[in-house]
N, C-alpha and C positions, 0 to 999 in steps of 0.2 A: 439273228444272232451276231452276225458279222456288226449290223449299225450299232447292236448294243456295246458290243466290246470297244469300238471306236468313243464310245460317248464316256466309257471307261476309262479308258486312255486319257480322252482331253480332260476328265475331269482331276484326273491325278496329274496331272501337267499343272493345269490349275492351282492345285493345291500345290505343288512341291514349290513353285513359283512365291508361294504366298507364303513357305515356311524360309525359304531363300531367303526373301525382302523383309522376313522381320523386324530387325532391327529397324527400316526405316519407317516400318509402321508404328512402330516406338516411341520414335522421334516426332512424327506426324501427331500423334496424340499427344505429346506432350506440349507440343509446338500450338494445337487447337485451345487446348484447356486452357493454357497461359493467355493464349490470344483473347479467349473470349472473357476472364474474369482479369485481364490485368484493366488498373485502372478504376474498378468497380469497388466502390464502399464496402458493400455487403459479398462479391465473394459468393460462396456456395449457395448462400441463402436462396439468392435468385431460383434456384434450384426448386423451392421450395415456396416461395412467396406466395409466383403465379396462384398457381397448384389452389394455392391457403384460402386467396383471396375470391378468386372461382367458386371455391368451396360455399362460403360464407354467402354472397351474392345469391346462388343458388338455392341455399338453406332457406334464406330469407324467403325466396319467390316459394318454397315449393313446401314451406313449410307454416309459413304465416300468412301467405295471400289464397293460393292453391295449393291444397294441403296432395299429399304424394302418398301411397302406402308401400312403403319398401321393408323387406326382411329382416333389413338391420337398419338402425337409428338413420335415419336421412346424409346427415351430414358425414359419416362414416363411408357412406354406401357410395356417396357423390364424391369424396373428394381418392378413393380407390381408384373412380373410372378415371377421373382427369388424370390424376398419378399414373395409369397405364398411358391413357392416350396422347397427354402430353409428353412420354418419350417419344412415341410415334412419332409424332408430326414433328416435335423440332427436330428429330434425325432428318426428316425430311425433307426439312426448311433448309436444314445447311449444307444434305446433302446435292439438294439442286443445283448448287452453286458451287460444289467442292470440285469441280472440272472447270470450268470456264473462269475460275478464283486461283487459280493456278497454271496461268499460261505458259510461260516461262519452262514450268516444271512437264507441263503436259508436251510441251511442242521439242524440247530440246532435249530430254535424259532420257534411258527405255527405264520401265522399272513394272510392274503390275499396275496398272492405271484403277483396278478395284481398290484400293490402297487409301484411294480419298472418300469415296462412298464409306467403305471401312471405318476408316477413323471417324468421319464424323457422327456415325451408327456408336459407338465403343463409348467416345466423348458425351454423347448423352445417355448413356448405358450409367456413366459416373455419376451423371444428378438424375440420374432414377433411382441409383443406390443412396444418394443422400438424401430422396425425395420419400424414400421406404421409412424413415427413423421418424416424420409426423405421421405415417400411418400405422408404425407401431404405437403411437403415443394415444392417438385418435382408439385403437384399438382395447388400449389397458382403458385410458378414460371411461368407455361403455363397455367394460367388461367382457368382451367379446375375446371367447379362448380358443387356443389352438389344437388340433388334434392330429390323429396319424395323418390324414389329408393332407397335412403340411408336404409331406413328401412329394406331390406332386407337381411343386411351386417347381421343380427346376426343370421340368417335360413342358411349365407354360412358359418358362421365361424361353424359353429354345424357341419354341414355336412362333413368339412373341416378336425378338429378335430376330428367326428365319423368315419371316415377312417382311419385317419391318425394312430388311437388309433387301431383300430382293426387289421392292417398291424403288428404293432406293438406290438399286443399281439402274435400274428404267430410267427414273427421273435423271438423274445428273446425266447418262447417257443422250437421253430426248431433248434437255436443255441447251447441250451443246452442239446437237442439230439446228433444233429449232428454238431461237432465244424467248420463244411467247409462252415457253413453256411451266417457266418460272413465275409468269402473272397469271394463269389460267391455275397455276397447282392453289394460288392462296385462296381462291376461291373455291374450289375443290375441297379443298380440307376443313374449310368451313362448315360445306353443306353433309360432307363426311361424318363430321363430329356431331351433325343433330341427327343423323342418319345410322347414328352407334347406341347401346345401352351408355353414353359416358355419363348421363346423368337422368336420362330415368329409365324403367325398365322396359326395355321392348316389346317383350311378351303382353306388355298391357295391350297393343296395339293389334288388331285381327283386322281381316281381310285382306287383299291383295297388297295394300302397302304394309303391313305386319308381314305378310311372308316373303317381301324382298327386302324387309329390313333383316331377317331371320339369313337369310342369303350372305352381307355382309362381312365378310372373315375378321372384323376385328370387335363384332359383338358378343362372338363365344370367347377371343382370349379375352376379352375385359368379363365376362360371367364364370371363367373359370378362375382369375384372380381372384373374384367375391368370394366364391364358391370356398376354394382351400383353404383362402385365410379368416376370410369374415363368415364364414356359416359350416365350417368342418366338414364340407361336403366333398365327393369326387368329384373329377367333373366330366362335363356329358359329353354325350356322342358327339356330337355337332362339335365339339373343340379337337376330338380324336378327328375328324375328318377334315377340319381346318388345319390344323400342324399337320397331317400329310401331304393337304395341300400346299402349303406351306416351306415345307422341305422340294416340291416337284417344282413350284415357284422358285423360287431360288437359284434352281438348278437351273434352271430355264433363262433367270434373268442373268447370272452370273455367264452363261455358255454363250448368252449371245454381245454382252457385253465386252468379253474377252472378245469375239470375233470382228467386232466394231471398232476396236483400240486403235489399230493401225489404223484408221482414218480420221483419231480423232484430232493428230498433226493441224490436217486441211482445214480444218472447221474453227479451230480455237478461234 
């Protein structure tokens, strides 16, 4: 009872810290967005291209060469998963690097050092929201409607984001211990992404490697995005037990992060 209250405490420390430094979490973001699209022709697009182009590539192989049986039209189904997974990973691509891309700031001002993981979590949150408007578009095209289920879009986007954010406090932490850490993630996230439902369906897969794909935590959020918005469906158990995991993650990667801050002076 005692440890629990204590874990209570620092986590409301935590937080109050983080309603404190708002403002410059503000500025952080706005400071990221400008940085990565000043310069750039196309601007938000990028947001969206990837995503398009994947899509297409995909359709091609899985629909003309090795045909695919999925629930909803192929190219619908495929360019949903990238649309999830590609928030993921670029949070994590910039995450890695939002400590040791910021020495200056890290080694010389106090301030909540979760602050850069943060923003760069948030700044790809904005081309997930711009990346949502061709899968709306994708959606009305094959007629694929929407029902109460819809409601459940904001328990996956939580869940989605509280992983995605806790992964991400690890990695930029781990990077600025140890700098191998930032070439080992891109390989990682590689063999992740064919290791996810992101573009065909897992469940096709049985035996021992079907049930540690099923394992996975970012197979049920990208099957419960399908789920609510492309097949009016709830979604399943496995997603309720990944968003608790989820939020315990989080908690976890954020308490030990905070504990690590003060040493990450030494290391920059």
């Amino acid at each position: 009872m005692v440890v629990m209250r204590a874990l209570l405490a620092e986590c409301r420390e935590m937080l109050t810290e983080q309603i404190e430094y708002r403002e410059l979490l503000r500025q952080m973001i706005k400071r990221d967005l400008l940085l990565r699209y000043k310069q750039t022709a196309m601007g938000f697009a990028w947001a969206v291209f990837m995503p398009l182009v994947s899509t297409a590539v995909f359709s091609v192989v899985f629909t003309r060469v090795g045909r695919l049986d999925t629930p909803v039209p192929y190219p619908v189904f495929a360019y949903c998963g990238l649309w999830v997974w590609n928030f993921f990973a670029s949070a994590l691509r910039f995450s890695v690097t939002s400590l040791t891309g910021n020495p200056n700031l890290v080694s010389k001002v106090y301030f909540p050092r979760e602050i850069f993981p943060l923003s760069a979590v948030i700044v790809c949150l904005v081309d997930f929201a711009v990346g949502a408007t061709v899968l709306i578009a994708l959606m009305l095209w094959y007629h694929l409607p929407v029902g109460m289920n819809l409601l459940w879009l904001p328990l996956v986007v939580a869940g989605h984001v509280a992983f995605t954010l806790a992964v991400a406090l690890l990695l930029s932490m781990g990077n600025l211990f140890y700098r191998d850490v930032k070439y080992l993630f891109e390989v990682v996230i590689t063999v992740w992404m064919f290791a996810t439902s992101v573009i065909y369906p897992v469940d096709r897969i049985g035996g021992t490697v079907g049930t540690l794909l099923q394992l996975n935590p970012m197979t049920p959020i990208i099957e419960a995005y399908r789920a609510v918005l492309l097949m009016n469906a709830p979604v399943s158990p496995a997603f309720s037990w990944t968003a608790l995991f989820s939020v315990v993650a989080l908690l976890f990667a954020w308490r030990v992060f905070h504990r690590a801050e003060f040493e990450f002076a030494e290391n920059i």
